[in-house]
N, C-alpha and C positions, 0 to 999 in steps of 0.2 A: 762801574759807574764813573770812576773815574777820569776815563777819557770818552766813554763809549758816544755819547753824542757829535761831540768829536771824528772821531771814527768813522759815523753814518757821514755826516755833514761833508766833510773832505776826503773822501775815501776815493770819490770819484770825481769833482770840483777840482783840485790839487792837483794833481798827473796830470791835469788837463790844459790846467792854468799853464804851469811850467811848460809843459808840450807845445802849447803854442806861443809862450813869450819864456822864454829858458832863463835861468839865471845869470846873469853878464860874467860872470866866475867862471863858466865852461866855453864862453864865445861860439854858441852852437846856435845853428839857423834854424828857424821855429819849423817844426813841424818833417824834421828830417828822422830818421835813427837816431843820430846823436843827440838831439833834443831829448828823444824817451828815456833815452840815458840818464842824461844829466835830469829830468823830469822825477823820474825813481830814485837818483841819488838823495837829490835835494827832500822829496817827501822824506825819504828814510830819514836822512840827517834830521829834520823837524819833529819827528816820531819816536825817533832812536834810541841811542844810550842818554844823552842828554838831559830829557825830562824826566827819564827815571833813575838817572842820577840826582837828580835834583831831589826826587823822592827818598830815594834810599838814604841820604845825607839825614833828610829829617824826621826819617821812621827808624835810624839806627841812634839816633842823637837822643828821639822820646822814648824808648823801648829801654835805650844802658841806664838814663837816669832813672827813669819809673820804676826800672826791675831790680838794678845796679845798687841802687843807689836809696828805693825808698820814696821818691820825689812825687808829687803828683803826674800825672799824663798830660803835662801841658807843655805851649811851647815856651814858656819862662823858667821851667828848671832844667832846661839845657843850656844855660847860662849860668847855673851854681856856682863852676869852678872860676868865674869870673866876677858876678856877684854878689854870692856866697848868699847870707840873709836876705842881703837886700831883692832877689826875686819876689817875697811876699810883700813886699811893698811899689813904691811907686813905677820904678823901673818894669819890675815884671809885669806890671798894670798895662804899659805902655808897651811891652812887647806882645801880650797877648789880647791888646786891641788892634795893633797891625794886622796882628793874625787874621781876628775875626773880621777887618775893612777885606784884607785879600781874599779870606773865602769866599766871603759875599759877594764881593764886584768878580771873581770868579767864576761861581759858581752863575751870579747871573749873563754873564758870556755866553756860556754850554748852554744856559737855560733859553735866550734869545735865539740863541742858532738852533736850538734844537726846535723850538714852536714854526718858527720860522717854516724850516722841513714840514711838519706835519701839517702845516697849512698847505704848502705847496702840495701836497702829497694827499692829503685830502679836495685839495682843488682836480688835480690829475684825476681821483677816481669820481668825484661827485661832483664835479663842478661847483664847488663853495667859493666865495671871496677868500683873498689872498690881505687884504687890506691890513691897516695897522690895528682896526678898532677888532677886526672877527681874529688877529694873531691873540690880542689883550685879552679876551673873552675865552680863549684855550688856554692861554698863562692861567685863568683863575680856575678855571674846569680842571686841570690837572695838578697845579696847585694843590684845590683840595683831597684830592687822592692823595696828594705828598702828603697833607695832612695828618690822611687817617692813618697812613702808613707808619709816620711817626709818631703818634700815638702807638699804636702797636706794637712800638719798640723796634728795639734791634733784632729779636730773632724770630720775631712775628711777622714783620713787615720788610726789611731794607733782605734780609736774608732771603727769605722767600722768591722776592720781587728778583733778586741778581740772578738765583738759579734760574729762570726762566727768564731771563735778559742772556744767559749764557749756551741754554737751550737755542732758543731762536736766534742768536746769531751766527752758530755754529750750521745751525740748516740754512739759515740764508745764505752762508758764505760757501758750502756746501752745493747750493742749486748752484752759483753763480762759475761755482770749478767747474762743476758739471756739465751743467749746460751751456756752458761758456767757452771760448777758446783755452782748453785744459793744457792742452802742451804749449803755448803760448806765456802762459799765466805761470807753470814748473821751470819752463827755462827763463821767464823775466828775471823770478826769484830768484832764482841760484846766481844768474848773471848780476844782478841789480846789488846783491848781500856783495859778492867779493867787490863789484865796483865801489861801492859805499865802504866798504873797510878800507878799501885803497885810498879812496878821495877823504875817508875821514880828517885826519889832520889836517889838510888843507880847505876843506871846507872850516873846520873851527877856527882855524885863524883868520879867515879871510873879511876884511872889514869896510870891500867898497869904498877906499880911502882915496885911491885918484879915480874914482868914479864920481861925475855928478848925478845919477839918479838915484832915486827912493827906494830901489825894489828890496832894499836888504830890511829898510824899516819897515814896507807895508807888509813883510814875510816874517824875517826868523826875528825881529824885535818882538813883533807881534807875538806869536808862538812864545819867545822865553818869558813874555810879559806872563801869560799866560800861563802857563808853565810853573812856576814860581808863585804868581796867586794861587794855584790849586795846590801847592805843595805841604800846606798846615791841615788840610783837610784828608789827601790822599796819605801824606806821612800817617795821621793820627791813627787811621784803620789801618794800616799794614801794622804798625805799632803794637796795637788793641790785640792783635790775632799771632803775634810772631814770639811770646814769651817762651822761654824755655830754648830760645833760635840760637846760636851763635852768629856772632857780627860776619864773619865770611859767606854764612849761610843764609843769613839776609842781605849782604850786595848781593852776592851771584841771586840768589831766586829776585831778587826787586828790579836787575837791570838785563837778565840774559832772559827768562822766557815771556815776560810783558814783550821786551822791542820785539824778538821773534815771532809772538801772535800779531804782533800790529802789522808788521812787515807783510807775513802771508795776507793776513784782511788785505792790507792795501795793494798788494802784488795780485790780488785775487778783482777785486774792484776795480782799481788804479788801471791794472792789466788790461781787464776786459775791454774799460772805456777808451785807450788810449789803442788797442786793435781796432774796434770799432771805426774810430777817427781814423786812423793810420791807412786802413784798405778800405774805406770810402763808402762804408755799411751804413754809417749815419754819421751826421755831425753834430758832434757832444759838444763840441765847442763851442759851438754856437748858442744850445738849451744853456751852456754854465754863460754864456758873456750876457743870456738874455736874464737869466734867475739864476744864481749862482744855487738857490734852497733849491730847484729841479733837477740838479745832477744825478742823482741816484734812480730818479724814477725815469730822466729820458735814458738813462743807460737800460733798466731793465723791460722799456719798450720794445726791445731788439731781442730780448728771451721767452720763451714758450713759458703761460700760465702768470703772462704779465700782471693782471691783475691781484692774482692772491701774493707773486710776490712783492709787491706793491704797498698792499694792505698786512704785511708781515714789517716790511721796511717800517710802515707809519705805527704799528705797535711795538716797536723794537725803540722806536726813538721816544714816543710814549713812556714805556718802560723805564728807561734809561732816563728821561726826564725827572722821574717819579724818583727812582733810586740815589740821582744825584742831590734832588732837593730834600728825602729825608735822612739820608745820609750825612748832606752836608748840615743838616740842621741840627740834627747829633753833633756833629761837633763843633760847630757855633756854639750850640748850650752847652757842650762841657768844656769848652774856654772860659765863657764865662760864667760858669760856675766855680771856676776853681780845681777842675779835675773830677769834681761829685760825678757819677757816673747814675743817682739817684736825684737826678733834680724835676721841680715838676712838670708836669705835663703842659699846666697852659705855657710854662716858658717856653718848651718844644715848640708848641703850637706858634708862638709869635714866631719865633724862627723862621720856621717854615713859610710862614705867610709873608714877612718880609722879604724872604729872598724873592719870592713872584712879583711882591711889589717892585724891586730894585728892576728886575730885568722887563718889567711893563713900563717903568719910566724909564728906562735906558732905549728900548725901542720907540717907545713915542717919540724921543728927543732927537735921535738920529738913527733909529735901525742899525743897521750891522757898521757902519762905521762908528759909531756910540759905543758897539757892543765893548768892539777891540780896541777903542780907545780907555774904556773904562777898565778892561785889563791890566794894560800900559801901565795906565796912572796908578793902581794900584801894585802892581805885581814887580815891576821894578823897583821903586822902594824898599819893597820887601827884601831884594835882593843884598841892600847892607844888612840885615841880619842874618841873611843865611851868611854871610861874609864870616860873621862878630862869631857864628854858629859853626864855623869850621872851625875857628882856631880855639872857641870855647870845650869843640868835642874832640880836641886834642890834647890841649889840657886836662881834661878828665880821663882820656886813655890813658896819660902817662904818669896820674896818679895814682890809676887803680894799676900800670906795670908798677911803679913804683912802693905800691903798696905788697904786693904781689909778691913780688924780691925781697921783700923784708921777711915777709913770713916765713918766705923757703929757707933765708939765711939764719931764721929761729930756728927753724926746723932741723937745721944742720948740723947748730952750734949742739939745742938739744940731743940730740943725736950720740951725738961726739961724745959731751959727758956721761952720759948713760954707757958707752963704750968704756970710757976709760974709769969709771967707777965699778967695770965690768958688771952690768946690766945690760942683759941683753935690749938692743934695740929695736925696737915693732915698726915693721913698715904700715906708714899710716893708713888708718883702714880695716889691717890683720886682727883678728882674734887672740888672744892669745892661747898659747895649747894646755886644755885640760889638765891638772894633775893628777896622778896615777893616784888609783885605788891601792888600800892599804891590804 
């Protein structure tokens, strides 16, 4: 759920965008080779390691304190070693109302782009309005499925709901290899990963600094804005599910096979829309510059059994809507609860219903430039705590080494005398061996 609306929404919008207006970073003429290049680097980089480092940072930060350490599963006792007490008080108040400002203006982002989509998408199959007041009227229709959903809890509802968000996107993605340009779509990929590992470093630093246009804010600002608002939410659940992990074993699993799925999604999507455009089958570019929310569905205009896949796209984002919002409302309520993982119901419920609120008035006020600005505003900010949160879950690494070392150098000393008192020493763990029968 995490990014999945996401995922649908720019998967084909994105490669397109760049393709035909490239990032000033590559000085590549729109619409050439080199454009799809630099087109697929720049999605990668957006999708990459990046935002799932951002995650991993605050799913290894809530998982050492909460398991480590004891602490509640919030994002204010990843500040202990800096705080210490004072987390139950005012300070932690204030860091984990951050929290719950950036999931919410967050979560309603993904939640605006995603209605957005299934209006477009239900207009394409039935001809329904597209309008702001029939998008409003699906926020609340699906809303309350988010609703019931959470109610149902976590392994009745959000679990159920992913398998089958994981199900159906794997057969969409699936028809689209398929019946798509396949060998097209295997060599993007392979070519597009080594170019993006090469260009990585130089895309990170790069800061449009003698440039005067916008494109770097209305792209990767946006996105880390982004990014970073979803990060107390997606931390929290990787968190919740990762106990008994070791910290190597959640970087690598939280940053190497999410980018890799996204990457295929988008080299599979990405790919097909920008062949399409490339050899003159249709222009995508034109359906994203008229509806940016049409990209998916003019792409799968051009595939056998347009309709059903169509109407799988608009239940996938459905889905994925559903999952985001009682997902995210779980852990809006256990912020503010305090870490309780038993809080009640109707609080769930407001939750839930708020966040539809948020992303119904964020559309009304400005649609999709509201959505990403309300990211912005929220999710950068955020960004001085993830700051305060590096160097706080550094400080707690090198108390628990430092604790660590103390024990073994007990362990030594013990040792030792027990040597020289000639008593033998038990390697810790050992049994010791029986005494013989008399």
């Amino acid at each position: 759920a995490g990014m999945g609306i996401g995922l649908m929404f720019w998967s084909v919008a994105e490669p397109i965008y760049h393709y035909a207006g490239p990032s000033p970073m590559f000085g590549a003429e729109p619409g050439t080779p080199e454009a799809a290049q630099a087109a697929f680097a720049t999605t990668y980089f957006h999708w990459g390691l990046h935002p799932w480092g951002i995650y991993a940072l605050v799913s290894v930060g809530l998982a050492f304190f909460a398991y480590n350490r004891g602490l509640p599963l919030t994002i204010r006792s990843v500040f202990y070693p800096l705080l210490g007490d004072r987390i139950y008080g005012f300070w932690g108040n204030v860091i984990d109302i951050l929290s719950v400002l950036a999931t919410l203006f967050g979560l309603a982002t993904s939640l605006g782009l995603g209605v957005q989509q299934v209006a477009a998408g239900l207009n394409y199959l039935f001809a329904t309005p597209t309008t702001t007041g029939f998008q409003v009227i699906l926020i609340a229709v699906i809303t309350g499925f988010a609703t019931m959903s959470v109610v149902a809890g976590l392994d009745g509802g959000v679990k159920r709901l992913s398998e089958w968000n994981i199900y159906l996107a794997a057969a969409l993605m699936l028809f689209v290899i398929i019946f798509g340009p396949t060998v097209f779509i295997m060599g993007a990929f392979t070519q597009n990963l080594g170019y993006y590992i090469q260009q990585l470093p130089r895309m990170s630093m790069w800061a449009e600094t003698f440039r005067s246009s916008d494109w770097q804010a209305g792209w990767t600002v946006f996105y880390w804005g982004w990014w970073i608002s979803w990060s107390p939410f997606v931390g929290m659940f990787i968190a919740r599910v990762s106990k008994g992990r070791t910290v190597r074993e959640m970087i690598l699993g939280v940053m190497l096979l999410p980018t890799l799925l996204s990457f295929v999604w988008m080299s599979a999507f990405g790919g097909s829309a920008i062949w399409l455009q490339s050899t003159g089958v249709a222009d995508i570019a034109a359906a994203v510059n008229a509806d940016v929310a049409t990209a998916l569905f003019a792409m799968l205009e051009n595939f056998p059994f347009t309709a059903v896949s169509s109407f799988i796209g608009i239940c996938l984002v459905v889905f994925f809507f559903v999952t985001s919002s009682d997902s995210g409302s779980l852990v809006v309520d256990h912020l503010t609860s305090g870490g309780k993982l038993d809080s009640p119901v109707p609080q769930r419920i407001f939750w839930a219903v708020m966040e539809g609120v948020v992303a119904a008035v964020l559309l009304i006020g400005g649609g999709l430039s509201a959505l990403q600005t309300a990211s912005i505003a929220t999710g950068l900010p955020f960004a001085i705590v993830l700051l305060l949160m590096i160097y706080s879950l550094g400080k707690g690494f090198g108390e628990e080494l430092y604790h660590l070392a103390v024990e073994e150098v007990k362990e030594i000393v013990r040792r030792t005398e027990q040597e020289e008192r000639g008593v033998p020493a038990l390697v810790p763990g050992a049994a010791a061996m029986p005494a013989a029968d008399d």
